[in-house]
C-alpha positions in Angstrom: 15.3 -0.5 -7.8 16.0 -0.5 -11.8 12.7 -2.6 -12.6 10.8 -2.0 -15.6 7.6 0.4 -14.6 5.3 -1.7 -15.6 6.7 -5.1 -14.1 6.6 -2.7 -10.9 3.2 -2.1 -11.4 2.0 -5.7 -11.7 3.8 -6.6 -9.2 2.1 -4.4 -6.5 -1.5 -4.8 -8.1 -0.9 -8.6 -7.4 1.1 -7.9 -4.1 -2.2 -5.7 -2.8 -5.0 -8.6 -4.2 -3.6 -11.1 -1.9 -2.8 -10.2 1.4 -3.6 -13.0 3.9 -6.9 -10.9 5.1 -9.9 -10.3 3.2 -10.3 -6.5 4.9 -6.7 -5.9 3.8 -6.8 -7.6 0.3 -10.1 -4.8 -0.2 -8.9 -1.9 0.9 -5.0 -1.9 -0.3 -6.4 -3.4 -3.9 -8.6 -1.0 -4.0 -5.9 1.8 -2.8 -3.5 0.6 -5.2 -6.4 0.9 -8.8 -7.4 4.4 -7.7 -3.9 5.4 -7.3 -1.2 3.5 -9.3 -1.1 5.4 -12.6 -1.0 8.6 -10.4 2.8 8.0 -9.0 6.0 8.8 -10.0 8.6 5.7 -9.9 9.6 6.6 -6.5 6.5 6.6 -4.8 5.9 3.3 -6.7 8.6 1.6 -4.8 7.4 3.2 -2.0 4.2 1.7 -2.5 6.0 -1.6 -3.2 7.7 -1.5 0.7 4.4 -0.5 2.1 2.8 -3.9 0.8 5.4 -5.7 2.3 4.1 -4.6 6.2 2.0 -7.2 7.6 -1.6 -6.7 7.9 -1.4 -6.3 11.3 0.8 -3.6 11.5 -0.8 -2.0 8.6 -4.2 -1.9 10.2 -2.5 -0.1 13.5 -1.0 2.5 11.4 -4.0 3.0 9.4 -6.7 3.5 12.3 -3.7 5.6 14.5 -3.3 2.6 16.9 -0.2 2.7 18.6 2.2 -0.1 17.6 5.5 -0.7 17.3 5.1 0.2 13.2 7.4 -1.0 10.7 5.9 1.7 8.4 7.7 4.4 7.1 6.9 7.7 6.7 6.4 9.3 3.3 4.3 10.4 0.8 2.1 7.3 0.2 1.5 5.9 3.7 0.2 9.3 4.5 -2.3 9.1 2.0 -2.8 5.1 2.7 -3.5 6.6 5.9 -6.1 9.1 4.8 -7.9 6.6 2.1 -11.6 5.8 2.7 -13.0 3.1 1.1 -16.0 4.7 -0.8 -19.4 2.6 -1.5 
């Protein structure tokens, strides 16, 4: 993926605000400010292919429900996975 970084950014900051769920658009936008400037380009995209799992299979995989995921392994779904909302 050649985009520019910070059209890649935008993109998933507005990919992660509007999910379909309310609990989903909260916790991945809030996910996505505490960790975007933190990642290289390649976890970027991977963050980009993360937002594209449904909510449904993203909620599994976060609470360790057994599904048939469509999530893949890597750096940033394990710490999606590990993220706590914090009040």
């Amino acid at each position: 993926m050649s985009l520019d970084i910070e059209v890649l950014k935008k993109k998933i900051i507005y990919q992660s605000s509007y999910r379909g769920t309310k609990e989903m658009d909260i916790l991945l936008r809030s996910f996505v400010k505490n960790y975007i400037d933190k990642l290289t380009n390649k976890e970027l995209e991977d963050l980009l292919d993360l937002l594209k799992v449904d909510d449904d299979s993203l909620y599994k995989f976060k609470q360790g429900i057994q599904s048939n995921s469509k999530v893949k392994i890597n750096r940033i779904t394990i710490i999606f996975k590990n993220f706590s909302l914090k009040n």
